[in-house]
Structures are given as C-alpha cells and as structure tokens.
C-alpha positions as CSV (number, residue, x, y, z in Angstrom):
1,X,27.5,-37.0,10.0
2,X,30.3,-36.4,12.4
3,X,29.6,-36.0,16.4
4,X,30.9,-32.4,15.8
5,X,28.4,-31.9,12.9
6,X,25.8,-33.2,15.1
7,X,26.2,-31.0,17.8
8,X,25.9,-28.1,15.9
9,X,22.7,-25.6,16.2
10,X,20.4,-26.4,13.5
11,X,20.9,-22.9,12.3
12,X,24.2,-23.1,11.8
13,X,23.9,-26.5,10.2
14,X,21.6,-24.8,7.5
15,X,23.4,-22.3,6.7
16,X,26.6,-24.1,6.2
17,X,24.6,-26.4,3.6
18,X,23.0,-23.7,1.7
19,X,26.3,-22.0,0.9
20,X,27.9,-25.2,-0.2
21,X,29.0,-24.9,-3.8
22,X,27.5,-27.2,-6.5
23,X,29.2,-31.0,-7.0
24,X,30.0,-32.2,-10.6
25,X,27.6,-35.0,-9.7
26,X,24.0,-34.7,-10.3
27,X,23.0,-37.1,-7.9
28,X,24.9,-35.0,-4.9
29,X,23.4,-31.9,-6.2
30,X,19.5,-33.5,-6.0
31,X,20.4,-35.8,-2.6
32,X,21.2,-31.6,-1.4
33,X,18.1,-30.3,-2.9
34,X,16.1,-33.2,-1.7
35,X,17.0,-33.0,1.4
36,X,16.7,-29.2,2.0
37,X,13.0,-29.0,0.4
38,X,12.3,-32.2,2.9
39,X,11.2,-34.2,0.3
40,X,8.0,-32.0,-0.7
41,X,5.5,-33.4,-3.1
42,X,5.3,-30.0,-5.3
43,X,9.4,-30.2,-5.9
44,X,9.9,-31.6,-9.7
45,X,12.9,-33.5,-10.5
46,X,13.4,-35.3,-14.1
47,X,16.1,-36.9,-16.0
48,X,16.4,-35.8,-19.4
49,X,18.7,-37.5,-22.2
50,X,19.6,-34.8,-24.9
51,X,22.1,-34.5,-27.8
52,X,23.2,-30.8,-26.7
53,X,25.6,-31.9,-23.8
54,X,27.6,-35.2,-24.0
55,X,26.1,-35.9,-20.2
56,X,22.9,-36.2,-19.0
57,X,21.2,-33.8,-17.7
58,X,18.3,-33.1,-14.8
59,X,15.7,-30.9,-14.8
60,X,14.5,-29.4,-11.3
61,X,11.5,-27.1,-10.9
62,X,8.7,-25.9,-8.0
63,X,5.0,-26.9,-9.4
64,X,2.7,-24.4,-9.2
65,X,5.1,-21.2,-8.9
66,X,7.1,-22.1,-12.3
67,X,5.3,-22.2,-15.9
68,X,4.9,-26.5,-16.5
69,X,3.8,-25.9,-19.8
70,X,7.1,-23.3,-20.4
71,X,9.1,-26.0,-18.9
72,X,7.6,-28.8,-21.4
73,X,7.6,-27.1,-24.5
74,X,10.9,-24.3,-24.6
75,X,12.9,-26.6,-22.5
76,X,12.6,-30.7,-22.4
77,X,11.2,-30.5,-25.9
78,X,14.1,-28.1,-26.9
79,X,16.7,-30.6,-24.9
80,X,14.7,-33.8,-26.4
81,X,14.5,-33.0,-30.0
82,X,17.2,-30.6,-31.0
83,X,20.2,-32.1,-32.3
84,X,23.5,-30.6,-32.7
85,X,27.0,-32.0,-33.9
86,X,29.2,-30.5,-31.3
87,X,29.3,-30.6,-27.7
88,X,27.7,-27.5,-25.8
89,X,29.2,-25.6,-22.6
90,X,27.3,-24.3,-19.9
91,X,29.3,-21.0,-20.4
92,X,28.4,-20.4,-23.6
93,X,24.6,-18.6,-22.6
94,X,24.6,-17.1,-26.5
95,X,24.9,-20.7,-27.9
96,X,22.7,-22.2,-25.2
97,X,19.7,-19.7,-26.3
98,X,19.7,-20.9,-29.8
99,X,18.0,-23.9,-29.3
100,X,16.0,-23.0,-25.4
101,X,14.3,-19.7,-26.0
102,X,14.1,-18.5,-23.2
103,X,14.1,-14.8,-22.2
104,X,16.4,-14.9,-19.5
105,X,18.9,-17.8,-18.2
106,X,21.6,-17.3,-16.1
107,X,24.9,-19.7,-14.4
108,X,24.4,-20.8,-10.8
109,X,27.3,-22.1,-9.0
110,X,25.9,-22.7,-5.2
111,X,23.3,-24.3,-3.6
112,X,22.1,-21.5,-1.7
113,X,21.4,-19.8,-5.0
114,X,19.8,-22.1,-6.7
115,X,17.7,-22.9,-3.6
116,X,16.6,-18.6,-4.1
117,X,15.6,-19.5,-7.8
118,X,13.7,-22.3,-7.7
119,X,11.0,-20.3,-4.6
120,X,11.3,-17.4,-7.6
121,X,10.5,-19.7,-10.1
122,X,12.8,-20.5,-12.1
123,X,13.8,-23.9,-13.8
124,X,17.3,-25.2,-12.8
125,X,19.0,-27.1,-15.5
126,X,22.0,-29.1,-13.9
127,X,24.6,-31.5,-16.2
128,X,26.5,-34.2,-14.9
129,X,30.3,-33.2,-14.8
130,X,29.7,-29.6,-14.4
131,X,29.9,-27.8,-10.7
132,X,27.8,-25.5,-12.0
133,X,24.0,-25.2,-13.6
134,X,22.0,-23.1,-15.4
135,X,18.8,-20.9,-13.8
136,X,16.4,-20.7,-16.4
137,X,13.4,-17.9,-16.1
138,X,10.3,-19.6,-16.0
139,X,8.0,-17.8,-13.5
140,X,4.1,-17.7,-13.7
141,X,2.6,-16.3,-10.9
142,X,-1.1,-16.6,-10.6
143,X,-2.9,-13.6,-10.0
144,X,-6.1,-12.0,-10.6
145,X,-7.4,-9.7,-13.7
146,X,-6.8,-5.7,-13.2
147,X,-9.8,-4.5,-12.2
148,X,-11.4,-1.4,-10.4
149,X,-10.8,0.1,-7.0
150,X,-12.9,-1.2,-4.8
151,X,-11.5,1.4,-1.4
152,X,-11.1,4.4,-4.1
153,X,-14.3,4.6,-6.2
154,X,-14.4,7.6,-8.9
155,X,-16.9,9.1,-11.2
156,X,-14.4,10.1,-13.3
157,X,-10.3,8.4,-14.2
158,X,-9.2,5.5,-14.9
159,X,-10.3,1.6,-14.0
160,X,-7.9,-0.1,-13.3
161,X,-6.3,-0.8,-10.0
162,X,-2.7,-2.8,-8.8
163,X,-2.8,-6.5,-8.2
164,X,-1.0,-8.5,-6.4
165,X,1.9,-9.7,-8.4
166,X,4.6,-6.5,-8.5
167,X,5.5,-6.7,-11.8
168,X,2.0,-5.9,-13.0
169,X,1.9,-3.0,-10.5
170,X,5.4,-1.5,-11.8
171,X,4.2,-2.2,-15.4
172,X,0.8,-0.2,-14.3
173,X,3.2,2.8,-13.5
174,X,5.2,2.6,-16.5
175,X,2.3,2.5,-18.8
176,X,1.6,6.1,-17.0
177,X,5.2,7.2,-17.1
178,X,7.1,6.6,-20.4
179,X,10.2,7.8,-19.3
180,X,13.9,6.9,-19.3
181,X,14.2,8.8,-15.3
182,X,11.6,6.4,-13.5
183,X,13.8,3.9,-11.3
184,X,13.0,0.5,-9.9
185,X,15.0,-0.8,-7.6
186,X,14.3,-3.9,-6.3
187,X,15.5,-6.0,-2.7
188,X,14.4,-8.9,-0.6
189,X,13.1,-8.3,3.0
190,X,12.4,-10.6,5.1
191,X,14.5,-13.7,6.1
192,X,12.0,-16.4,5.9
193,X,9.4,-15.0,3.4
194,X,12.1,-13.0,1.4
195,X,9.7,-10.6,0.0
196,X,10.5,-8.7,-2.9
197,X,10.4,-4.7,-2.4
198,X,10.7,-2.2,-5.2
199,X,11.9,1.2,-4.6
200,X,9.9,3.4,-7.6
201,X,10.9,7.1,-8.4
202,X,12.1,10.0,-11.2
203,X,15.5,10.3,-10.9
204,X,15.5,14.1,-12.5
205,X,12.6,14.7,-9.7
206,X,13.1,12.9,-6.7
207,X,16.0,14.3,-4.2
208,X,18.5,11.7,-3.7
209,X,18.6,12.5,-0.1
210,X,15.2,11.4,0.0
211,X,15.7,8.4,-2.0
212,X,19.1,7.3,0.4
213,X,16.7,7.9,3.6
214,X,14.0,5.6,2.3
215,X,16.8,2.9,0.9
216,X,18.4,3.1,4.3
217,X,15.0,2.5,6.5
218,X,14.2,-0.4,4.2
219,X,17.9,-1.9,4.7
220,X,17.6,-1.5,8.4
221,X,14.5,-3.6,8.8
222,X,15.3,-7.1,9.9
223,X,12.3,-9.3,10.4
224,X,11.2,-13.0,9.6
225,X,8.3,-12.3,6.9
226,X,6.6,-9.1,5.5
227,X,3.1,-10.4,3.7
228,X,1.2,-7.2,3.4
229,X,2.8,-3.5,2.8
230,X,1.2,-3.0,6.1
231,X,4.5,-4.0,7.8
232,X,7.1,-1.7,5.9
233,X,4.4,1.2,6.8
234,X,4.6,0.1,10.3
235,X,8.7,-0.1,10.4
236,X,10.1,2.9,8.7
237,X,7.7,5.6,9.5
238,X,8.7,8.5,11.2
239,X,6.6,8.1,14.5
240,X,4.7,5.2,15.6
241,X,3.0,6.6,18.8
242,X,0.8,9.1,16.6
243,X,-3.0,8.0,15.7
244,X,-2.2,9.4,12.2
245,X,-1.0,7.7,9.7
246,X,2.3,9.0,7.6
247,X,2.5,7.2,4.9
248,X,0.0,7.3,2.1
249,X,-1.2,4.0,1.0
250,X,-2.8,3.0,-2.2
251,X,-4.4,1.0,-5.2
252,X,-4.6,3.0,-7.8
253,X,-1.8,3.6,-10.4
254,X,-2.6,7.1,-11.6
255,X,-2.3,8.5,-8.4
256,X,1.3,6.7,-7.7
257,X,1.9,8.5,-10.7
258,X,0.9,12.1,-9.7
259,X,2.7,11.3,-6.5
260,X,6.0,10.6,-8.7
261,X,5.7,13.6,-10.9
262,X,5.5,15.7,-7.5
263,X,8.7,14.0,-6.4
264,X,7.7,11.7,-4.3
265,X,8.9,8.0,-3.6
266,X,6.6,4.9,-4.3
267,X,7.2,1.4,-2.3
268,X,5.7,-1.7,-4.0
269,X,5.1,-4.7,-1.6
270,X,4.6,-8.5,-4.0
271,X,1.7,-9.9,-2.6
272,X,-0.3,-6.7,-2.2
273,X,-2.4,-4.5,-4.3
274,X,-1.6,-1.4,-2.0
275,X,1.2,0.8,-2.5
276,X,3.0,3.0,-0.2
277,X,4.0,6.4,-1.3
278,X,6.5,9.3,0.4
279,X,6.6,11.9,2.0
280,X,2.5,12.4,3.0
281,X,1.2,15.3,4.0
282,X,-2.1,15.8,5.7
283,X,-4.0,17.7,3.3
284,X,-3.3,14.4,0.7
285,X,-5.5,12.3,3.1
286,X,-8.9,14.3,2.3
287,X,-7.6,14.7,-2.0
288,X,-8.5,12.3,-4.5
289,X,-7.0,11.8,-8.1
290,X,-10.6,12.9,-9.4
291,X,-9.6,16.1,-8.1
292,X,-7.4,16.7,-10.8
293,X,-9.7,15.1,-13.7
294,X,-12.8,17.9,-13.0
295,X,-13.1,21.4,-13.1
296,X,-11.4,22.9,-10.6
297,X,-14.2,25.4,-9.1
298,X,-16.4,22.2,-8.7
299,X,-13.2,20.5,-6.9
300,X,-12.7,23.1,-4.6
301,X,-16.2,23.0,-3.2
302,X,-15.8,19.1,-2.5
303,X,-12.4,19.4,-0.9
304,X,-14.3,22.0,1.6
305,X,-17.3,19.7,1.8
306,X,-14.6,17.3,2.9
307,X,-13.0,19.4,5.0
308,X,-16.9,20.0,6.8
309,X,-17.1,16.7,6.9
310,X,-13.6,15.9,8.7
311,X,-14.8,18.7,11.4
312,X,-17.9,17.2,11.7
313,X,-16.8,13.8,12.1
314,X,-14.8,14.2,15.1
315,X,-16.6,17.4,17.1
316,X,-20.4,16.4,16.1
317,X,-21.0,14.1,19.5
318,X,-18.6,16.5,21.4
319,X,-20.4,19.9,21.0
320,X,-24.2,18.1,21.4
321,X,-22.6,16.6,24.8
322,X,-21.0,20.1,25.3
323,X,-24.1,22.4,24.4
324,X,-27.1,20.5,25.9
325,X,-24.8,19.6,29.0
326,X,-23.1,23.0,30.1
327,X,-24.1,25.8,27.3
328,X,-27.9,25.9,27.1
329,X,-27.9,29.7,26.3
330,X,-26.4,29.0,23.0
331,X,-29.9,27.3,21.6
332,X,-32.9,28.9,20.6
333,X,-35.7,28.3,24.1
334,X,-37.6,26.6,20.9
335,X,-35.0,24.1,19.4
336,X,-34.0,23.9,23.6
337,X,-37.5,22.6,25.3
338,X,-38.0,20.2,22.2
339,X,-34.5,18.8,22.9
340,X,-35.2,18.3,26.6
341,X,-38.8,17.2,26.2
342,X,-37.3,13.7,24.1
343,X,-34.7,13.3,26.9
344,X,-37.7,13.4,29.5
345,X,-38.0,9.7,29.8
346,X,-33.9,9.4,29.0
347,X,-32.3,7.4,32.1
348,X,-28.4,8.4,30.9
349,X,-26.7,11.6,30.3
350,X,-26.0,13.2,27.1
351,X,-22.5,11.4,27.4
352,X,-23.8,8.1,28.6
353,X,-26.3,8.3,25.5
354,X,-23.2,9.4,23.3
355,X,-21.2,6.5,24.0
356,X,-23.9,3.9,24.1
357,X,-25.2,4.8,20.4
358,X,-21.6,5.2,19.0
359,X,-20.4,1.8,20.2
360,X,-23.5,0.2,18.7
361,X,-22.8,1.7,15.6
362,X,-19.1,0.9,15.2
363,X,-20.2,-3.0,16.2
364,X,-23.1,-3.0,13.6
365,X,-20.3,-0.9,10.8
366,X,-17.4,-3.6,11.5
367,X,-20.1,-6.4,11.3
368,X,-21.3,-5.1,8.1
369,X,-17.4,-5.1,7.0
370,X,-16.8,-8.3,7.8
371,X,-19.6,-10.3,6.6
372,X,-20.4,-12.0,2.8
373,X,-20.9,-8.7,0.8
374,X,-24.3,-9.9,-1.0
375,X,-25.9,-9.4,3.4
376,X,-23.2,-7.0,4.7
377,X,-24.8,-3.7,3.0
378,X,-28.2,-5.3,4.3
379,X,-27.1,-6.0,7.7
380,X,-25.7,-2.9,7.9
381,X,-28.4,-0.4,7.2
382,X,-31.3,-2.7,8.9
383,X,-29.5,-3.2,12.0
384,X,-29.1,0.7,12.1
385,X,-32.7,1.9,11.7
386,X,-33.4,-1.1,14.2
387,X,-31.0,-0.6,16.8
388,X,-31.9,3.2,16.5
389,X,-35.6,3.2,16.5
390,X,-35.8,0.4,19.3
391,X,-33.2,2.6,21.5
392,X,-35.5,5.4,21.0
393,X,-38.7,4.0,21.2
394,X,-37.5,2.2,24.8
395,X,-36.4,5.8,25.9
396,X,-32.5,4.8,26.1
397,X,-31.5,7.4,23.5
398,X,-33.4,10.6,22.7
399,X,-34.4,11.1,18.6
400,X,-31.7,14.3,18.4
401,X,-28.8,11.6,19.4
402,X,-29.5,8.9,16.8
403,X,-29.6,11.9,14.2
404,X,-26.1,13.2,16.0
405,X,-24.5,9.9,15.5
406,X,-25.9,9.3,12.1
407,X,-24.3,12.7,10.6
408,X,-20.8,11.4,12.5
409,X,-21.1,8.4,10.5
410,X,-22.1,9.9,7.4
411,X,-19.4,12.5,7.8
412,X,-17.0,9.8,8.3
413,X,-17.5,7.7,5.0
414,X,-16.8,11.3,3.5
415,X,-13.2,11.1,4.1
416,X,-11.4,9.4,0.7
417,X,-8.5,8.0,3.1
418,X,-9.7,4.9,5.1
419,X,-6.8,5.0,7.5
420,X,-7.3,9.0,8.2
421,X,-11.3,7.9,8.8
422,X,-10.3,5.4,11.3
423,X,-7.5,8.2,12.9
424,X,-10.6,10.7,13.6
425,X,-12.9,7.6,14.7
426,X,-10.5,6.9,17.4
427,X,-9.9,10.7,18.8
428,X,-13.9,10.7,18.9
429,X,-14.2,9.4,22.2
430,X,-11.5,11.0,23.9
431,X,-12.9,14.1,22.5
432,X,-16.7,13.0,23.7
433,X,-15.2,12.8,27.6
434,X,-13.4,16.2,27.4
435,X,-16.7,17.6,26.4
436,X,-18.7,15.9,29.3
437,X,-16.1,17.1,31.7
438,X,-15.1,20.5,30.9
439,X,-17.7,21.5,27.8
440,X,-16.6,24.0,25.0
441,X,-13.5,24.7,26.9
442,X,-12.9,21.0,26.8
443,X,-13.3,20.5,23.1
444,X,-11.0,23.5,22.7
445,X,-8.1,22.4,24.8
446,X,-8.5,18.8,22.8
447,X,-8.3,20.7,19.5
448,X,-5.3,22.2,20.3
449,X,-3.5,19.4,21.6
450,X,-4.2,17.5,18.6
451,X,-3.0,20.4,16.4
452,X,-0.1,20.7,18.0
453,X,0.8,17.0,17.7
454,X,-0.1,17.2,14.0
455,X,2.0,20.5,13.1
456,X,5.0,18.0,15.4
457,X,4.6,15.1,12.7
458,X,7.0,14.5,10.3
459,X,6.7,12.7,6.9
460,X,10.4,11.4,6.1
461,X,12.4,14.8,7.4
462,X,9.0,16.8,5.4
463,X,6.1,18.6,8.6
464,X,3.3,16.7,8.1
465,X,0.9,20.0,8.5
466,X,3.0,21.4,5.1
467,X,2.1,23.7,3.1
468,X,-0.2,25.1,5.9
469,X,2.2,24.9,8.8
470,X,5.0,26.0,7.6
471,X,3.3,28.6,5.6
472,X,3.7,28.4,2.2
473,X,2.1,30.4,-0.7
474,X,3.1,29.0,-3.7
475,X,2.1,25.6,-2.8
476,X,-1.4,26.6,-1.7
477,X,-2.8,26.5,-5.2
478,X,-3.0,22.9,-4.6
479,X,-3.9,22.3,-0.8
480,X,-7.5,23.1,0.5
481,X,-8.2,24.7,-3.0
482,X,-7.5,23.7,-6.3
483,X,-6.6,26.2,-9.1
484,X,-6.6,25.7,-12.9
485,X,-4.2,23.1,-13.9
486,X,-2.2,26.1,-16.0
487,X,-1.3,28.3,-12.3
488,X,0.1,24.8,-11.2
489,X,3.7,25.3,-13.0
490,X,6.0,24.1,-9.4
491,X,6.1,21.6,-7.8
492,X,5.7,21.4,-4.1
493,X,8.9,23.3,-2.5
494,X,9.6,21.4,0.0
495,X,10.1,18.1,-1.9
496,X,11.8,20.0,-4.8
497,X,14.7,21.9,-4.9
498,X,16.5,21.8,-7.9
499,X,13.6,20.2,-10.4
500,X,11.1,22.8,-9.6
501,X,9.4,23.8,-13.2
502,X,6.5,21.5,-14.2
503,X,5.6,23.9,-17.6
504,X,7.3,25.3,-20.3
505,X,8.3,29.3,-20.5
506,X,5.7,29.4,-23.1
507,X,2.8,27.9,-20.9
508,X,1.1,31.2,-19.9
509,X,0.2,31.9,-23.6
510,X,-1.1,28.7,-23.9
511,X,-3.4,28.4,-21.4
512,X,-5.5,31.2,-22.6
513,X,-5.9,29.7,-25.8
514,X,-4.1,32.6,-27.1
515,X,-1.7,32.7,-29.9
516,X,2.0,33.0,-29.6
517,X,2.4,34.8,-32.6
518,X,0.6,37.4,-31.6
C-alpha cells in the first residue's frame, strides 16, 4: 500500500475497493473477498474441479443466510459429476442451466456486487480466467410458521398473520389479490443494514400521484439501518409533533388487502411482521377487518361501543375530577353524600387520587407486558385487585376512584389500534389537570384543542378527520356505521378519482336476490 493509499479516510479506502471490477484470477478475487468480510468464520470458500469449464473453479457462499444443502446438491454435485464434451462460457446462462438448476443465476462483474449478493444469499460461482462470475440464487432465510395475530384477535376471518421474511408477506397479499394490477416494487434503505422495502399497490386503483409521493419520501430517507417498519413510519409521515399516529400499521394480510382494493399504498419492511399502509384516516383506527365479515347492523353497534369506549377512555378521570371537584349540583344529594362519605378519611384531592391510581396502573399494565407470558396475565390482574383494595382499605383512594380508573382501562383495551390506545393514554393526563384547574370548562377547551389539531392532520396530502371533516356523504356508509356490503359500490373519494366503481351496473338487482330477467 502506497503512503498516498495510506493516508486515505477509511471510507474512502472502502469504497474504492468495493467498486473494483473482478480479476481473471481467482486467488485476487478471494484475497478481495477475504479481506473485506475480515476473515469471518461463517464466509465459505471451496475449490471445485469440474468438467464444464476448462479452469477451475471456486465456490463462495455465507453459512447460515444461503441454502448448504442447495449449494451441495444443485451446484458442486452438478459441477462434480456432470460431464460435457465442450467447453462452457460464463455468458452462455441458457447452457449453464442445463446441468445447475437453479431458478435464477445471473453475471457479476464487480466486487461491490458480488459483496451485495453474497449478504442476500446467493452462491457466487467464480472461474479462473474470467473477470467475471456467476450469482447463483440460493437464499433460505429462516423464519417462523404463519400463524395467528396475536395484537389483532378476531372471532371471525382469517388465521394467518405476516412473518418476518417479506416474501412470505407479499405472497400472503397475492394469495388475496389474484391480479395482473398489484405492483411490487422493491429498494434497499439503509446504508449499513440495506433493508429491503417493497412498495405494494393496484395500479388500476391507486393514484400515481400518490404512489410518486410515497416513492419519493422513501428515496429521501438516508440513514445507517432500518430493523423494524417502525423507522419508515417515523421518517415519512406527514407530522411528527402530533400524539396521533398517521400511518396505519399491521399484521394481518386481509386487511392490507381491503386497504389495496380502497386504493391505498402498502409498505412491507423484511424483518418485520407489521405492515404499513397509506393514507390513514382516523375513523380506520377504531375498524377492524371483522367489521366487514359480520352483519352489518351487529357491526355498527360495536363500532359505536367503540366509539363510547374511545370517549370514555380519555374524559372518564377528567369529568369525576371535574364533577365532584367544582359541579356538585350535577349529582343526585344520594349518589353525592355516598361519594363524599368514602373520601372522608381521603388525605389527597380528587386529582391527587386520579393521578396516583392511574400511574400505578400503567406501571402494573407495562409490567404485565413485559414479563414471561405464562405470569404476566397473573401479575397483571393480582397486582390490580391488590394495589386497589390496599389503597382503598389504607384510605389513599376512595372506592368510586378505583372503579373510575378500572372503566379507563377497560375502555382502553376496547380500542382495536394499539398505537391510537396509547395516543388517548397519553392526552389523559393533560386532560386530568385541565379538569382540576378549570372543571367542565377545562375538559371543553381541551376537547377542542385536540379536535382542532386532529381536523389539521394530514395522511399523505389526505385530512386525517376525512370523511367526517371534510364532510362527505357518500363515504359515510362506511365510517362510524357500516351499511350492507351491496350500498358500498365507491370507493372512498378522496383516494379515488378516476377508478371509482367497486360493482357492476347490474349489482342493485342482485343484491335483492332478485332476478334480472324479470
């Protein structure tokens, strides 16, 4: 190495060898390889001796990420025993198949690309003489059966959830969407990890303006690793000071699906069993895909159960504090002495008590979370009815509190989304102090700050508050109410402009079981 060479930033000094192009000599090529991969234990280097090049060859694979037993049988075998009475060419790929069948095998003629393939998986084939090799596809990827939701639990759908490996998860859509319009496209993010993305959506459906906006935001991001689809949420939403999330994240394939066949643009992450999908709206956060696999009167009533529960979940503490702090005349003098006969012996105010009871319950929830599944559910409900009972029974909390935390809780785990749950945990407690300060007019003034910063959202260009703010009838027979799949026939306007139709002309004959005939 030359005193210039030496001097250069070890960047620069890396880069420059990964773009070198491939020597005719096998033992340059492997000194290369060697030395990039530092020697490490898992990188798999053998001569082979075969009768279908006039040289020898080298075979060069990662344990562990690339097939052994593919690389044994369909190619050393294949290079070993096959014999042929003519010379082969690298070039010739059609020829080259004949004897390793293998589905895919390509020509590499650099280092730095070969270097790509062989973190991919693949099984480089190099032959002394040529300044160029062969990538052969050899990839097996543990990963873990397809089984159920665990986050999204249903009575009624489908099992199966995504995995893991990305090709599993866009197979999983595909299974759902037989069509000759769905679109993978597929990038690297990420300059250490380099992280595949795939970009999922109907062509016929999706607008292309949203497809360029979500292919430019991915391009833009430039950052050393992305291990969870966590990351891209983080870096291409619209907002990132906004306790809402904006992106819709999930596990399970048939509601990527719906999502699709709405227009909307899915965004797998390798290495994760969640899935982003946009535009979200808010009213998607509190909707399941069970909503569309049970009658739709029943549906309704749960989405406004849910919608209850939402309410309930963030103003619960808040009007208790409110009520028994400022507004006594809005209780029955019954329901009024009992509450202030339990908080006789109370040393805290309502808001003290409020506070103290919710804190202990979001410790005991996250400790529950967090620890071996066969105690957490244990932990979890003994340390409640301990914690509670024992605050009671020393006179720190009065009864009516542990029951007003208890129904926040409840009303919490009510919520489908997990990331909207924890969005309404965290606005509790600002809530809870504007109600010790300034009562009912304090919970008011807090609602409509957070409305207004919700109907100020935006989902990729779409409100976030749509089809309830902007106002639109058509779309409302799928928003806090579900109608009969048949009065579905458009897709939501806003993410559809040209593709609208989702039923034939012939659809409203049909749906009454009625005869066209007739």
């Amino acid at each position: 190495m030359t005193k210039a060479s030496r001097n250069k930033p070890k960047d620069e000094q890396t880069k420059s060898t990964s773009t070198l192009a491939l020597s005719k000599s096998n033992k340059q090529n492997i000194s290369v390889l060697e030395s990039t991969f530092k020697n490490d234990s898992d990188l798999i280097i053998r001569e082979v001796s075969t009768s279908l090049f006039k040289n020898d060859c080298s075979i060069v694979y990662i344990e562990g990420i690339a097939d052994s037993h593919s690389v044994e049988e369909f190619i050393i075998k294949s290079l070993t025993v096959e014999k042929v009475s003519h010379d082969i060419q690298l070039e010739d790929i059609l020829q080259i198949k004949k004897y390793i069948s293998i589905g895919y095998i390509e020509i590499l003629e650099n280092i730095e690309t070969v270097q790509g393939r062989l973190l991919n998986g693949y099984t480089v084939l190099l032959v002394e003489g040529f300044d160029h090799c062969l990538g052969i596809d050899t990839k097996s990827f543990k990963e873990r059966a397809i089984q159920e939701s665990e986050t999204e639990v249903l009575v009624r759908g489908p099992r199966d959830s995504f995995t893991e490996v990305i090709r599993t998860n866009t197979a999983l859509i595909r299974q759902r969407i037989r069509s000759i319009h769905l679109r993978v496209i597929s990038m690297e993010i990420g300059t250490t990890t380099n992280t595949e993305v795939s970009v999922v959506y109907l062509d016929h459906i999706a607008e292309q303006d949203l497809v360029d906006e979500v292919m430019r935001r991915l391009k833009k991001i430039d950052i050393d690793s992305i291990l969870e689809s966590g990351y891209i949420e983080e870096l291409i939403q619209d907002k990132t000071l906004t306790p809402f999330p904006t992106i819709l994240n999930t596990e399970r394939p048939d509601k990527v699906a719906g999502k699709l066949l709405e227009g909307r643009i899915a965004i797998l992450v390798n290495g994760t069993p969640f899935v982003l999908v946009v535009p979200a709206l808010f009213i998607e956060f509190y909707q399941v895909p069970e909503d569309y696999y049970q009658r739709f009167d029943y549906i309704s009533l749960l989405r406004i159960l849910r919608l209850v529960a939402l309410f309930l979940s963030l103003l619960a503490p808040s009007l208790y504090i409110a009520i028994t702090t400022f507004h006594h005349e809005m209780l029955p003098p019954t329901l009024l002495v009992s509450l202030y006969s339990q908080r006789e012996g109370v040393p805290f105010p309502a808001f003290v008590e409020a506070i103290i009871m919710e804190i202990a319950f979001e410790i005991i929830r996250e400790a529950g979370l967090r620890m071996p599944r066969a105690v957490g559910q244990a932990v979890s409900i003994v340390g409640t009815l301990v914690v509670g009972l024992a605050a009671v029974e020393a006179g720190l909390v009065s009864a009516a509190m542990v029951i007003i935390v208890a129904i926040t809780a409840i009303s919490s785990f009510v919520i489908p989304t997990f990331s909207m749950s924890i969005s309404f945990r965290m606005l509790r407690f600002p809530m809870m102090l504007l109600s010790a300060t300034f009562g009912l007019y304090g919970i008011a003034v807090g609602c409509l700050i957070i409305l207004l910063h919700l109907c100020s959202l935006r989902s990729f260009g779409i409100p976030y508050m749509s089809p309830i703010a902007p106002f639109n009838l058509q779309d409302q027979k799928d928003s806090i109410l579900r109608l009969p799949i048949w009065m579905m026939n458009k897709r939501p306007k806003l993410l559809n402009h040209d593709n609208k139709m989702r039923t034939s002309s012939n659809s409203n004959t049909q749906k009454m079981g009625g005869n066209s005939d007739e």
